[in-house]
N, C-alpha and C positions, 0 to 999 in steps of 0.2 A: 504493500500500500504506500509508504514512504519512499520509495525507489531506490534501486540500490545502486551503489558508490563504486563497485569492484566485485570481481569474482576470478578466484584461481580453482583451478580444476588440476586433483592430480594425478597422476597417471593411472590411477585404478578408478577413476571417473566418479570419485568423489570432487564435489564442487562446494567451495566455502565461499559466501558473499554476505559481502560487509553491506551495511545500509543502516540509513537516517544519519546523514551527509548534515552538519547542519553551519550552514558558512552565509558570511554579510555578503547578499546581494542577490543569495539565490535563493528561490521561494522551497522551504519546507514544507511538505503535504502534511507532515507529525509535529508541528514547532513544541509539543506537550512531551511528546514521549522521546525515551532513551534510545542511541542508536541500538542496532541489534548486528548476532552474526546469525548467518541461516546454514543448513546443510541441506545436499540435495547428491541423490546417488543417482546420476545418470547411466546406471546399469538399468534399472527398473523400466517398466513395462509406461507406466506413466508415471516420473518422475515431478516429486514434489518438495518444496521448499520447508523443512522444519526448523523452528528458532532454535537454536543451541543456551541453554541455561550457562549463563555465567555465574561460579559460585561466591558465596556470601565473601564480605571483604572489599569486593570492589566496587568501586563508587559509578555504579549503575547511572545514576543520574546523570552525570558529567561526561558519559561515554558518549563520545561523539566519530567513531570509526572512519578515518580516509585515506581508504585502501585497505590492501591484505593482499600478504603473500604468504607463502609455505615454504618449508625446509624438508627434504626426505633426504635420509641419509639413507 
């Protein structure tokens, strides 16, 4: 709903995308809510977008995500 900002897909077609971008100048769809990360298994038959839980500790409120990459070692 807020649109997302990024997305890296890794080689086992798992895709991670950042979204709720929120920067002076460009219109927010969420200006309330906290950015998010989403997960999405592009193996799947029809493939869907699930928010990933960030655990307790971080300051949910202030996350504002721009970009995302991955590391596979």
């Amino acid at each position: 709903e807020a649109g997302s900002e990024d997305i890296d897909i890794l080689p086992n077609g798992l895709a991670f995308i950042s979204s709720g971008l929120k920067y002076p100048g460009i219109k927010s769809f969420a200006p309330d809510k906290p950015g998010e990360i989403f997960l999405m298994d592009l193996n799947e038959a029809s493939p869907r977008a699930v928010e990933l839980r960030i655990g307790r500790g971080f300051d949910l409120a202030s996350f504002n995500p721009h970009g995302i990459s991955t590391y596979v070692d």
